[in-house]
C-alpha positions as CSV (number, residue, x, y, z in Angstrom):
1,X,54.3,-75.3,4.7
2,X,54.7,-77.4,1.6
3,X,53.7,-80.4,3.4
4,X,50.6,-78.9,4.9
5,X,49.4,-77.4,1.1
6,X,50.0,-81.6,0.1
7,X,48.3,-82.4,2.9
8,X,45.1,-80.0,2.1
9,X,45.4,-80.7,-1.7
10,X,45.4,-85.2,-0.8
11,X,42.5,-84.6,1.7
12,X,40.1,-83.0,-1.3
13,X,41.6,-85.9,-3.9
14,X,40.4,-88.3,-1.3
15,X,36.6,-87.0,-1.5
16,X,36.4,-87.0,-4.8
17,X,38.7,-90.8,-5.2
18,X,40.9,-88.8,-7.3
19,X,44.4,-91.3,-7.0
20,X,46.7,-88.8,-8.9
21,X,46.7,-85.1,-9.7
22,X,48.9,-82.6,-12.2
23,X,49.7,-79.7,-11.5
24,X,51.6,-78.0,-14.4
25,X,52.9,-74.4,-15.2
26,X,50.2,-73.1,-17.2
27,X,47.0,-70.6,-17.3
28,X,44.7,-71.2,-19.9
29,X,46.9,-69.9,-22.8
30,X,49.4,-72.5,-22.5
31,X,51.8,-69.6,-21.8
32,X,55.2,-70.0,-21.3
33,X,55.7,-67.2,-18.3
34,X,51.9,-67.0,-16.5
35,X,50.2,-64.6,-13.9
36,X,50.4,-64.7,-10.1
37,X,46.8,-66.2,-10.2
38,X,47.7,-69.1,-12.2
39,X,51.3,-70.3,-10.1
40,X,49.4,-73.1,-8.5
41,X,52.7,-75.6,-9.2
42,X,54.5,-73.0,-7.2
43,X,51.8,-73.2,-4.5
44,X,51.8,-76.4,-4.4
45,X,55.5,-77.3,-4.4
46,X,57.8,-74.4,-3.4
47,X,60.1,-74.5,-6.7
48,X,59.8,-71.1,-7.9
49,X,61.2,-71.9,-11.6
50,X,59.2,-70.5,-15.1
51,X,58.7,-74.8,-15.8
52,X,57.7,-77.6,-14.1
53,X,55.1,-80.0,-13.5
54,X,54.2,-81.2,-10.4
55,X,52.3,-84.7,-9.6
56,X,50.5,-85.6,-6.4
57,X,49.3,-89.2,-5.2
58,X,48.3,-90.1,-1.8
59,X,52.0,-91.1,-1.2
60,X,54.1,-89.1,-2.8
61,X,54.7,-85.8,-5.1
62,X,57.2,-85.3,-7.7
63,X,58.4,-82.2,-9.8
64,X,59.5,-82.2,-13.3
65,X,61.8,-79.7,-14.9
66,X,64.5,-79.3,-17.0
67,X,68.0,-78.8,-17.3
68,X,68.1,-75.1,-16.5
69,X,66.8,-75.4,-13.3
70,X,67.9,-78.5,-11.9
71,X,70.3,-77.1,-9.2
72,X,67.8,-74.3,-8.3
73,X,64.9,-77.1,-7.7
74,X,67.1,-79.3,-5.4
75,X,67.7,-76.4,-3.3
76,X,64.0,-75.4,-3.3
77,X,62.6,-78.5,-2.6
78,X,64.3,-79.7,0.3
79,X,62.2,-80.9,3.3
80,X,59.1,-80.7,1.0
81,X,58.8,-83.9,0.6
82,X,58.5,-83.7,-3.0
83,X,60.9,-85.6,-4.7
84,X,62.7,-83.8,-8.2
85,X,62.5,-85.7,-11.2
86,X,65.1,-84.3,-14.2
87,X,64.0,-84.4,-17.5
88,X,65.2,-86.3,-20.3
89,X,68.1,-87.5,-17.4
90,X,69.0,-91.1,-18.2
91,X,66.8,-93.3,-16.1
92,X,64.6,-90.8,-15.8
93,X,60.4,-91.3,-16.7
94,X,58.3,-88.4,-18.4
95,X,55.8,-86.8,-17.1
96,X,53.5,-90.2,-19.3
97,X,55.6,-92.6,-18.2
98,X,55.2,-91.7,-14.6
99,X,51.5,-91.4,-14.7
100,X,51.2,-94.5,-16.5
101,X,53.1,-96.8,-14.1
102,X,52.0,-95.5,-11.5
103,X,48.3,-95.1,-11.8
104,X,46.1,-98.0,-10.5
105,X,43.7,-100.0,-12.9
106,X,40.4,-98.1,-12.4
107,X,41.9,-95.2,-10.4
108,X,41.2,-91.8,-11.0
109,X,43.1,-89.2,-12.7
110,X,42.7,-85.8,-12.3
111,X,44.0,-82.1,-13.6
112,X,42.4,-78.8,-14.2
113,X,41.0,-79.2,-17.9
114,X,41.9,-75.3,-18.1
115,X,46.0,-76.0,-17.8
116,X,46.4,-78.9,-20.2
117,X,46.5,-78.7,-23.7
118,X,44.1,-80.8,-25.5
119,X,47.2,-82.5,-27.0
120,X,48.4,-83.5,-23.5
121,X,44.9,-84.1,-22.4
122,X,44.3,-86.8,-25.1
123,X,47.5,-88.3,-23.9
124,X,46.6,-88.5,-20.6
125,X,43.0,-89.9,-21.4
126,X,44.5,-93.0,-23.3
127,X,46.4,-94.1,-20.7
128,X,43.2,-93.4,-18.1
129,X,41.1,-95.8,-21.2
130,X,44.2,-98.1,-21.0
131,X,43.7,-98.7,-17.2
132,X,39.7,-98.8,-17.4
133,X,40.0,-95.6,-14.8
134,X,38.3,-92.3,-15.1
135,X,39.3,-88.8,-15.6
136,X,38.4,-85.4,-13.2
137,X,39.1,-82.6,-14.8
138,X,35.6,-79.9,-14.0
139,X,37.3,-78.5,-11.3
140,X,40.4,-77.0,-9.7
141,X,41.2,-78.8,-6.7
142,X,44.2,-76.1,-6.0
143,X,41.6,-73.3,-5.9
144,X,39.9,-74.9,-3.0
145,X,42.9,-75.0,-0.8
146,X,44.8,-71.9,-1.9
147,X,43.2,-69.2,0.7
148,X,45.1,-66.2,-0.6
149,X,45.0,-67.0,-4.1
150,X,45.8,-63.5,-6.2
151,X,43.0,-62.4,-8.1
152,X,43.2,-62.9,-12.7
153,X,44.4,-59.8,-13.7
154,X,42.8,-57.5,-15.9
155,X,45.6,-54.5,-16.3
156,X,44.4,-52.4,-18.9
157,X,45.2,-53.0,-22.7
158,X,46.8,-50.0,-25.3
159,X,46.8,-49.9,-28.6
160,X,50.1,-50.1,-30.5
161,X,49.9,-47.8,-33.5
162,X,50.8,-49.3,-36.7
163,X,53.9,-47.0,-37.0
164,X,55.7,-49.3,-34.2
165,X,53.4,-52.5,-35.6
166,X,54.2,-51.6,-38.8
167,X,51.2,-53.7,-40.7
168,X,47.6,-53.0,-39.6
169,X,45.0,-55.4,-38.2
170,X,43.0,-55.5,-41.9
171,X,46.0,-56.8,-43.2
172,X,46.8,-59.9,-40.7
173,X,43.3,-60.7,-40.5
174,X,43.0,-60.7,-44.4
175,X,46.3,-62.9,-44.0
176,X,44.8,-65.3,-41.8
177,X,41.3,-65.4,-43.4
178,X,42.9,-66.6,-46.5
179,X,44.9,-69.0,-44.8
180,X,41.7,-70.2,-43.2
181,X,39.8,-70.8,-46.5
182,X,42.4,-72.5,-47.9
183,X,42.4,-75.0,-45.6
184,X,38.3,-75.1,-45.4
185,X,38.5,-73.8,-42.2
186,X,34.8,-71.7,-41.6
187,X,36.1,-70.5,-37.6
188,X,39.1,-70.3,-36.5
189,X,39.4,-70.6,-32.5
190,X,42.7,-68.3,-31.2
191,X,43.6,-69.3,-27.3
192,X,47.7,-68.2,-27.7
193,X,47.6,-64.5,-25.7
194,X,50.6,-63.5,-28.3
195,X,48.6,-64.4,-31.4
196,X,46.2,-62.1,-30.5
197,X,47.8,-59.4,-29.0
198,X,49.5,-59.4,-32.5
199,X,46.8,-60.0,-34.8
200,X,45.2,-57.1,-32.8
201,X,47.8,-54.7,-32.3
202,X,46.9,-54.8,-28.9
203,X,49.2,-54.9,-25.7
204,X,48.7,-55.0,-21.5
205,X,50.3,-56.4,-18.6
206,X,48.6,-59.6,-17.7
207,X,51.7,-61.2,-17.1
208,X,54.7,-59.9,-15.5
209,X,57.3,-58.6,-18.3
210,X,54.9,-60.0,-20.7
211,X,51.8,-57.7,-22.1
212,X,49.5,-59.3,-23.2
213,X,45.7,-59.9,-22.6
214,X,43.9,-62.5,-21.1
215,X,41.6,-63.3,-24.0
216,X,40.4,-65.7,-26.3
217,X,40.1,-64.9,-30.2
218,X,37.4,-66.1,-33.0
219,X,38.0,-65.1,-36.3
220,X,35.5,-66.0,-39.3
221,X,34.9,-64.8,-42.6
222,X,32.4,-61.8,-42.0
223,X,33.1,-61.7,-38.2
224,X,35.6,-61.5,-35.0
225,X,34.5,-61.5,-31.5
226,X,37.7,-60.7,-28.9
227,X,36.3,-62.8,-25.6
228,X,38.1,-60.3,-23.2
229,X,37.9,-58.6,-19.4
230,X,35.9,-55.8,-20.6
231,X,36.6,-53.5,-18.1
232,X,40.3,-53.7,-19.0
233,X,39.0,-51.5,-22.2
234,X,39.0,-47.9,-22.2
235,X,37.8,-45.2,-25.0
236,X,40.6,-45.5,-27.3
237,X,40.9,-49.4,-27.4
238,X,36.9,-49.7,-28.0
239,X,37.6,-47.6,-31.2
240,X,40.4,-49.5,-32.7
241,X,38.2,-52.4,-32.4
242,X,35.0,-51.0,-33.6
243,X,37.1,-49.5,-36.8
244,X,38.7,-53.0,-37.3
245,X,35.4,-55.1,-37.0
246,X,36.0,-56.6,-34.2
247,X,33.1,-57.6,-31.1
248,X,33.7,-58.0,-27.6
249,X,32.4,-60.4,-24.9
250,X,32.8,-61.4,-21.3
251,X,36.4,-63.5,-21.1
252,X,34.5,-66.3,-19.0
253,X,31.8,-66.2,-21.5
254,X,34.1,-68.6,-24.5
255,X,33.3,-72.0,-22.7
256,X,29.8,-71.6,-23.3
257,X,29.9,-70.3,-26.6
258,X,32.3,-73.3,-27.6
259,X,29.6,-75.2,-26.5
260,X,27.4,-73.7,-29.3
261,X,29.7,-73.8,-32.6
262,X,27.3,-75.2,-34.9
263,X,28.2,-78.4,-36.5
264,X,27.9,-76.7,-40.2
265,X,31.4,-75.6,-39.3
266,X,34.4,-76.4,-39.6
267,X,37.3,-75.1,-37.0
268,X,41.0,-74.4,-37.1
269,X,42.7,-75.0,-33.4
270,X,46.0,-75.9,-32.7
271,X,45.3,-78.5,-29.8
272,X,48.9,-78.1,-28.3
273,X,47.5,-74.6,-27.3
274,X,43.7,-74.8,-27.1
275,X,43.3,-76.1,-24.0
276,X,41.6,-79.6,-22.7
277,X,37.9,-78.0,-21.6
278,X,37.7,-76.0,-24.8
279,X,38.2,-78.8,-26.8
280,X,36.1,-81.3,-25.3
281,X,33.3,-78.4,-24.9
282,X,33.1,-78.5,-28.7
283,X,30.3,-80.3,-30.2
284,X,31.3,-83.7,-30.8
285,X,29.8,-83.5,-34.6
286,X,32.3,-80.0,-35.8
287,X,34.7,-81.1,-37.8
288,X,37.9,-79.8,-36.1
289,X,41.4,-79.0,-38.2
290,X,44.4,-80.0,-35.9
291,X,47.0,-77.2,-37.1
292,X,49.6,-74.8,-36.0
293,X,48.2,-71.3,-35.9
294,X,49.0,-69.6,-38.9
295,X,50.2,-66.1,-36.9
296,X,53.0,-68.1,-35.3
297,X,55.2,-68.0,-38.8
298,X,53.1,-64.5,-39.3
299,X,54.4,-62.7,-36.7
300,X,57.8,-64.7,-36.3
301,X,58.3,-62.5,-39.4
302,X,59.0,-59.7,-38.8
303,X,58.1,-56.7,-41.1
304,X,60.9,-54.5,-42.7
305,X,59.3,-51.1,-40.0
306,X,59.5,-54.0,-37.0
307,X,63.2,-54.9,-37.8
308,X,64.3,-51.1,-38.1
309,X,62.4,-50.3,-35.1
310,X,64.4,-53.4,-33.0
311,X,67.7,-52.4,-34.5
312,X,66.9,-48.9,-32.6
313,X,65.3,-50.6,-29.3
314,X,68.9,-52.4,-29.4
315,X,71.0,-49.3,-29.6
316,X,69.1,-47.8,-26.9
317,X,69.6,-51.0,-24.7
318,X,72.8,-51.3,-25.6
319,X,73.4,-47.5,-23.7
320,X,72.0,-48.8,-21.0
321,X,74.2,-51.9,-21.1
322,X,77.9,-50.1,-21.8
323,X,76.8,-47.6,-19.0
324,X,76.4,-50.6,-17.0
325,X,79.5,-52.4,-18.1
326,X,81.3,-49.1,-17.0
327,X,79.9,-48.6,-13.9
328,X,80.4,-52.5,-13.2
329,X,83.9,-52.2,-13.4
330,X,85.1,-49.1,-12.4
331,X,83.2,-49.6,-9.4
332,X,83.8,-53.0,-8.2
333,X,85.5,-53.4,-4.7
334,X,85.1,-49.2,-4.1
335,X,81.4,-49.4,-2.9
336,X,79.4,-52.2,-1.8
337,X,78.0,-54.2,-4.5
338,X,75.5,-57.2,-4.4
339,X,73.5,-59.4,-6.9
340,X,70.2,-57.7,-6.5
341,X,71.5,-53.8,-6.1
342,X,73.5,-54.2,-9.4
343,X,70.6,-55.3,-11.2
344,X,68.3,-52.4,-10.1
345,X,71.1,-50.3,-11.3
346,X,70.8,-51.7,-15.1
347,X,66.9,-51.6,-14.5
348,X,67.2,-47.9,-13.8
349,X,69.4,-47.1,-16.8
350,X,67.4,-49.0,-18.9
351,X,64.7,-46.9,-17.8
352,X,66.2,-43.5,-18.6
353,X,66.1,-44.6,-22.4
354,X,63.2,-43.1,-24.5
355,X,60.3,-45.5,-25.2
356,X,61.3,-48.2,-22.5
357,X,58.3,-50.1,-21.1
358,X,59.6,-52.5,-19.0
359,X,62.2,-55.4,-18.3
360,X,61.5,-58.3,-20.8
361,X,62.1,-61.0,-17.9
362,X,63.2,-61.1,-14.3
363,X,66.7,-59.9,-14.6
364,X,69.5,-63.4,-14.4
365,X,72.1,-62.1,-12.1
366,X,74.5,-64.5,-11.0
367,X,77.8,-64.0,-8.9
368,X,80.7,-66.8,-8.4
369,X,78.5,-70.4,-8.1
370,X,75.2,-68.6,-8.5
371,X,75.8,-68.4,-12.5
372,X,75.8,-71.7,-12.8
373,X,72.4,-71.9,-12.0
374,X,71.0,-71.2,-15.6
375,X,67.6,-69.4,-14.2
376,X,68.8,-67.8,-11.3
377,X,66.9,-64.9,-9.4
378,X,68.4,-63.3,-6.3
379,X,66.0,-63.3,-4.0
380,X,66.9,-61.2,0.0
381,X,67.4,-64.6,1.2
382,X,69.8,-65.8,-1.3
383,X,71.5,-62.0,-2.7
384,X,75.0,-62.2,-2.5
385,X,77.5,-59.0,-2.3
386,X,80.0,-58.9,-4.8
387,X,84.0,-58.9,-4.5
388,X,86.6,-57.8,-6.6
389,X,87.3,-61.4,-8.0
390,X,85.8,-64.1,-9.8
391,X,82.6,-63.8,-13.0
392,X,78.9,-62.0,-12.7
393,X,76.7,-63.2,-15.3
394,X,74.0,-61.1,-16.1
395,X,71.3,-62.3,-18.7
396,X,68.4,-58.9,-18.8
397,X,66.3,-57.0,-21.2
398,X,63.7,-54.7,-22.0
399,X,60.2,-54.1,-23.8
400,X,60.7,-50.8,-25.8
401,X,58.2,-49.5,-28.2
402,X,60.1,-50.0,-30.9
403,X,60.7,-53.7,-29.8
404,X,62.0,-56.6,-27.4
405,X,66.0,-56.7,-26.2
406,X,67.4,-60.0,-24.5
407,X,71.1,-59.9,-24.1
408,X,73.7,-61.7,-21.7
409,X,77.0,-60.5,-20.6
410,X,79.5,-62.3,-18.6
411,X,81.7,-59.7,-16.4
412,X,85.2,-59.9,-15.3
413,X,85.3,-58.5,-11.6
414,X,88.8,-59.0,-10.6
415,X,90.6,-62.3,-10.6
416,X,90.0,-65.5,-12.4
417,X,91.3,-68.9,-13.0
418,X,92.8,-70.3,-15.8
419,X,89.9,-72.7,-16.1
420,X,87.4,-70.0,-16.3
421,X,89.6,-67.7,-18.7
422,X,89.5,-71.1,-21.1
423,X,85.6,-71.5,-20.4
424,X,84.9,-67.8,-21.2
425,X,87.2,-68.0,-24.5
426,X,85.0,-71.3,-25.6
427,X,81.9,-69.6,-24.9
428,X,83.0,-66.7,-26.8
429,X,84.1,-68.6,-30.0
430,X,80.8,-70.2,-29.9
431,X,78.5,-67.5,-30.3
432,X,81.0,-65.9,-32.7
433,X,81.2,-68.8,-34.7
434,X,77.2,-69.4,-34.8
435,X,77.0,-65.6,-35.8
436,X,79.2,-65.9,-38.9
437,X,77.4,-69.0,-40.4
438,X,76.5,-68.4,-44.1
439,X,73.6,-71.4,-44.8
440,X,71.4,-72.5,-47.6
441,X,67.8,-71.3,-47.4
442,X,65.9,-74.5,-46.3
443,X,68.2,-74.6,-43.2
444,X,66.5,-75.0,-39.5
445,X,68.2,-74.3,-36.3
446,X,68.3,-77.8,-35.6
447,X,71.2,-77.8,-38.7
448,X,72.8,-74.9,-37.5
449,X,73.3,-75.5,-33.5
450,X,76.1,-78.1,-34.5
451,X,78.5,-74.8,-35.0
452,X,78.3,-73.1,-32.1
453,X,78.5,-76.7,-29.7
454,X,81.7,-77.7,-31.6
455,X,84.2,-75.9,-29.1
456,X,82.1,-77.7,-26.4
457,X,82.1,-81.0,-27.6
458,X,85.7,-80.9,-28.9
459,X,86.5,-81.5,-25.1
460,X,83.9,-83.6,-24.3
461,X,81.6,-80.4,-22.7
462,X,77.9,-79.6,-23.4
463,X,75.6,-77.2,-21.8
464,X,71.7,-78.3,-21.1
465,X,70.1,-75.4,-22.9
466,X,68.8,-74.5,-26.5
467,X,71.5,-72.3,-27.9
468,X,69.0,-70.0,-29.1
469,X,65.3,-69.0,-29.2
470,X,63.2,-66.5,-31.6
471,X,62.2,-63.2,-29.6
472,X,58.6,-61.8,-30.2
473,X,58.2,-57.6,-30.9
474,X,57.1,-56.6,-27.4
475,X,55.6,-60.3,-26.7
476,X,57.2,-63.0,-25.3
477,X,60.8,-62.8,-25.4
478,X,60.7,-66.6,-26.4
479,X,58.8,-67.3,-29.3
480,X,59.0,-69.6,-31.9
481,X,58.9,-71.7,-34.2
482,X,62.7,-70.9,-34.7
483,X,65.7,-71.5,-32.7
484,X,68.6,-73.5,-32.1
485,X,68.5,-76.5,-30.9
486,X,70.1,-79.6,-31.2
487,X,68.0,-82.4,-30.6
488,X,64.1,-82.6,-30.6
489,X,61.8,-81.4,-27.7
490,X,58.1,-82.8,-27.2
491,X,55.5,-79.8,-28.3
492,X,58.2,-77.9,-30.4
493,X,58.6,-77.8,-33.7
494,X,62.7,-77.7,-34.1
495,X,62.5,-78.3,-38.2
496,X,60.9,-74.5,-38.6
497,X,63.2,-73.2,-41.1
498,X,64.7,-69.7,-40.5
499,X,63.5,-67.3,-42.9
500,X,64.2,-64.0,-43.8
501,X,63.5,-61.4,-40.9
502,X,63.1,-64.1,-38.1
503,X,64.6,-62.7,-34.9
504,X,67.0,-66.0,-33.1
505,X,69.3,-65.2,-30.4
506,X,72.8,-66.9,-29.9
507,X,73.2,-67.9,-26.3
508,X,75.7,-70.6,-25.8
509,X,77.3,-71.0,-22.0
510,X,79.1,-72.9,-19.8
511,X,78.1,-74.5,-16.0
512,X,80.0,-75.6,-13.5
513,X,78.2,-76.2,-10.5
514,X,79.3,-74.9,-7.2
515,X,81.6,-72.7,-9.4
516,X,81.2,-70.3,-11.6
517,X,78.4,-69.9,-14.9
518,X,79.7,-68.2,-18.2
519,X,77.1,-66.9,-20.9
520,X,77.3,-64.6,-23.8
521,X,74.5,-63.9,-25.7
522,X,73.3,-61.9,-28.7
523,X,70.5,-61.6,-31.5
524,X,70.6,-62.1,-34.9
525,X,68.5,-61.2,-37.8
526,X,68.2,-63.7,-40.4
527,X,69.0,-62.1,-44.2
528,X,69.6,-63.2,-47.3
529,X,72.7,-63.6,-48.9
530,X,74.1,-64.2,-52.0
531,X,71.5,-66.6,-54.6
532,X,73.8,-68.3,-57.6
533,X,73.5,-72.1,-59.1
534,X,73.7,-73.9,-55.7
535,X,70.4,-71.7,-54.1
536,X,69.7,-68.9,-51.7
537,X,72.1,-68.2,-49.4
538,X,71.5,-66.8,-45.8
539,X,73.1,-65.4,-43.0
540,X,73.0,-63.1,-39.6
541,X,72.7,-59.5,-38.6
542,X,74.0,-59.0,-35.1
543,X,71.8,-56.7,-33.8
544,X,73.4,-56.4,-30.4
545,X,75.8,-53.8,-29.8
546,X,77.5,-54.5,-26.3
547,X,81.5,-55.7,-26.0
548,X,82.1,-59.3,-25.3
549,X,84.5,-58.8,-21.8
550,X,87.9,-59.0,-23.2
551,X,89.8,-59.3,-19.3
552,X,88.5,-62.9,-20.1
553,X,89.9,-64.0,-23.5
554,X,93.0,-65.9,-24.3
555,X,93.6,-65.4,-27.6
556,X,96.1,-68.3,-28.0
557,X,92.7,-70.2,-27.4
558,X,91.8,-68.8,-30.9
559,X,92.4,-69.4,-34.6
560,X,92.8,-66.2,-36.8
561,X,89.7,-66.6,-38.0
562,X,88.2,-66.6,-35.2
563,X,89.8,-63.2,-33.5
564,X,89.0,-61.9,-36.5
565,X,85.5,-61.7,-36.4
566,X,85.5,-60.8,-32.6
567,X,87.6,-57.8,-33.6
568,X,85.4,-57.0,-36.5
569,X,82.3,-57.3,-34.3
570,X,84.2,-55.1,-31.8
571,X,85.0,-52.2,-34.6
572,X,81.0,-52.3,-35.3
573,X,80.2,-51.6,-31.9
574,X,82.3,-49.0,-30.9
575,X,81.5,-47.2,-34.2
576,X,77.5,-47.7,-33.0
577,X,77.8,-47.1,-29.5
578,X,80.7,-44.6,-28.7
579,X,79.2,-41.1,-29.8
580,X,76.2,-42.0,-27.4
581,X,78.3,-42.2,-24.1
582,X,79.9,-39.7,-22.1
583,X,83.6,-39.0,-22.9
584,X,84.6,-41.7,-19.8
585,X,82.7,-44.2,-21.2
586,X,83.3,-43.7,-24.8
587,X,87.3,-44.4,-23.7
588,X,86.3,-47.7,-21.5
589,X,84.4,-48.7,-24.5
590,X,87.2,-48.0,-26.8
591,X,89.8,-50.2,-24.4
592,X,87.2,-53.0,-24.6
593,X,86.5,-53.2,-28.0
594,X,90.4,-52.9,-28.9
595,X,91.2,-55.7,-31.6
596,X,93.2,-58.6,-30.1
């Protein structure tokens, strides 16, 4: 099948003398997660993974992605033909590199202008200039061959009222219109879906566990037109925007009206978002600011009625989850049990909690070998049944109203190995470790990840993941700009201090392929701590209530400190979490928060 789709997909490059073609994993939002309409790298390649870019020339095709999904691609991408390229591997080209060796001197490269960012864009022009060749980027060539291709979406929107928003759309376009003036800024062009969802209080479901809008967003200083699918509006969403200010016009309708910015003004864009055809549909003579939108730090923020609300969303999850954790393991080896039917079990008692919306990602559940491959999803093909031995990992959450959950668990189901027991207890002392940090004010995650990779690297051990990522109030459940990470990633901005009310989760874990995956994840709150003559001190809330599995520790493994604060972080959830479960499960919680 893959083969054919290549074939197809080299047979219109060859009309047009298109020599190479990208396809990445993008709509025109630069989204991280993206619609059924827009999963043209998964067309085109079979590897079903949230990231990846594909590249086609008349002889071969090659995927890039990263660590999380290496083992799933191999698998995926067998007898395709297209060969897997792992990124930042040793020996390994980017995504630049590759397109730069490899493209001929006056050759052609092409992309859909929509699905690049004009950051990437520009990259990939120089090297074009560089080779004297030419670029094709009018048209989707993906389109043409893709018969079936799911329709955009246009689900409709809702309007979330202030008391869950908890800051009104006045207020964050005041916000932004000073920010705007004080950098001279006359328009300010929004393409990211969950900048404007938030600026507008607006939500919808044009991406799966997502909801937000397809739309594109201008904001000036008397004016702000939403470019939107219209008939995704309905009575109540026209008159929150009429009250706010706000136009409407066609979604299709921005590329033209790009095209007409007069050149009196002067625009704010972020070019790692805006993507390629917008940018170059500008006229040449605006003056355009290069910047990072100002609602990213905005909304990373969140408000004191936003963190209140998520400590509840958390509580109700957390129901869901120690119900689950019960269940689990009280059940395991009496009825039949597989990857799949466990996690519509969690779905459904996530669902029986007041104000859910909907899972906040395709539920992770991985049993034995199949948690070691970071992003797994059970699929029929692949759904395993569970035994009364060995580790399920299961990284879920949900949308609430009153916020965004995203927790993992690693389970205990019977029998484990020594090796595992010492993984799981290194894991664990990680994400403990990471939670107790107290840090000066001017910190980034980048100075902080350090802590919770110590018990890795003590025995020469790593795991090929950030450690942590910020989680957005019924948006994305990655957002940044903060999070943990070690070591820099192109297009992210790793230095982002953590301040006050930013949302990070801790997510350290462990991989051994062909074996067995180990994760345990929670989310913090930043605060602030204690300010005397060295500066402002910070440190973390643990906002999620659900027992670390304690068949799996060796507390020999563990300095005093360090049981300590799993014990303390125990007491705090039973104390939560125990007068909301049935008398059964208010005693299992009570064994499995016991101090050690």
């Amino acid at each position: 099948m893959i083969p054919e789709r290549l074939a197809k997909l080299r047979a219109e490059m060859k009309k047009r003398n298109i020599s190479m073609y990208i396809v990445p994993t993008a709509d025109f939002h630069e989204s991280e997660y993206v619609g059924e309409h827009f999963k043209a790298r998964k067309y085109i390649t079979g590897f079903t993974g949230s990231a990846g870019t594909a590249i086609i020339t008349m002889t071969e095709a090659g995927l890039w992605t990263d660590a999380r999904y290496f083992v799933q691609a191999a698998k995926q991408l067998e007898g395709t033909t297209v060969t897997l390229y792992r990124m930042r591997e040793e020996g390994v080209p980017t995504i630049e590199q590759f397109v730069e060796e490899k493209l001929g001197q006056g050759e052609c490269l092409g992309f859909d202008g929509r699905v690049i960012n004009g950051k990437l864009g520009a990259e990939f022009k120089k090297i074009v200039e560089k080779k004297n060749g030419s670029l094709y980027v009018d048209e989707d060539l993906i389109d043409l061959i893709w018969e079936d291709r799911p329709q955009l979406s246009k689900e409709p929107v809702w309007v979330m009222d202030e008391k869950y928003a908890g800051e009104s759309v006045a207020s964050k376009l005041t916000a932004i219109r000073k920010e705007m003036e004080e950098k001279d800024a006359t328009l300010h062009l929004m393409s990211s879906l969950y900048n404007i969802a938030w600026v507008l209080n607006v939500r919808g479901n044009d991406i799966n566990y997502v909801p937000v809008v397809l739309s594109y967003l201008v904001i000036a200083k008397k004016f702000c037109i939403w470019f939107v699918q219209e008939e995704a509006l309905d009575d109540t969403v026209r008159a929150h925007l009429k009250a706010n200010g706000i136009t409407t016009k066609p979604y299709d309708s921005f590329y033209e009206y790009v095209k007409t910015i007069s050149t009196s003004e002067t625009v704010l864009l972020d070019k790692g978002v805006v993507n390629y055809r917008i940018i170059n549909s500008i006229p040449k003579e605006v003056r355009l600011i290069d910047e990072t939108d100002p609602a990213d730090l905005m909304k990373a923020v969140k408000n004191p009625v936003q963190l209140e609300n998520t400590r509840n969303a958390h509580i109700k999850d957390a129901v869901a989850m120690c119900k689950f954790m019960y269940w689990l393991k009280t059940n395991i080896g009496k009825i039949p049990m597989t990857e799949i039917s466990v996690s519509d079990h969690l779905a459904k008692l996530r669902a029986e909690q007041e104000g859910f919306l909907d899972l906040s990602f395709d539920t992770i559940c991985g049993y034995a070998d199949h948690g070691a491959i970071v992003h797994y999803a059970a699929t029929p093909e692949t759904d395993r049944p569970l035994e009364a031995k060995g580790l399920l990992l299961v990284d879920s959450g949900g949308h609430y109203l009153e916020g965004t959950t995203d927790i993992t668990r690693t389970f205990v189901l019977g029998p484990i190995t020594d090796e595992e027991k010492a993984d799981f207890t290194r894991v664990c002392r990680s994400n403990i470790n990471l939670q107790a940090t107290r840090f000066l004010y001017g910190c980034s995650g980048m100075n902080l990840d350090i802590v919770a990779r110590e018990p890795f690297w003590e025995v020469g051990k790593d795991y090929k993941h950030g450690t942590g990522h910020g989680v957005g109030y019924v948006l994305n459940v990655h957002e940044g700009p903060n999070a943990f990470r070690w070591q820099k990633t192109p297009g992210r901005n790793e230095a982002a201090r953590l301040e006050e009310g930013m949302i990070t989760t801790d997510e350290p874990g462990i991989y051994i392929e062909g074996k067995y995956g180990i994760r345990t994840e929670s989310e913090l709150i930043t605060r602030k701590g204690e300010k005397n003559e060295f500066g402002q001190f910070m440190y973390f809330e643990n906002i999620t209530y659900v027992p670390v599995d304690l068949d799996a520790i060796d507390p020999d493994q563990m300095t005093t400190v360090e049981k300590q604060r799993l014990n303390d972080y125990h007491a705090m959830v039973y104390k939560k979490m125990a007068p909301l479960l049935n008398k059964e499960e208010a005693e299992f919680l009570k064994e499995y928060t016991r101090a050690i």
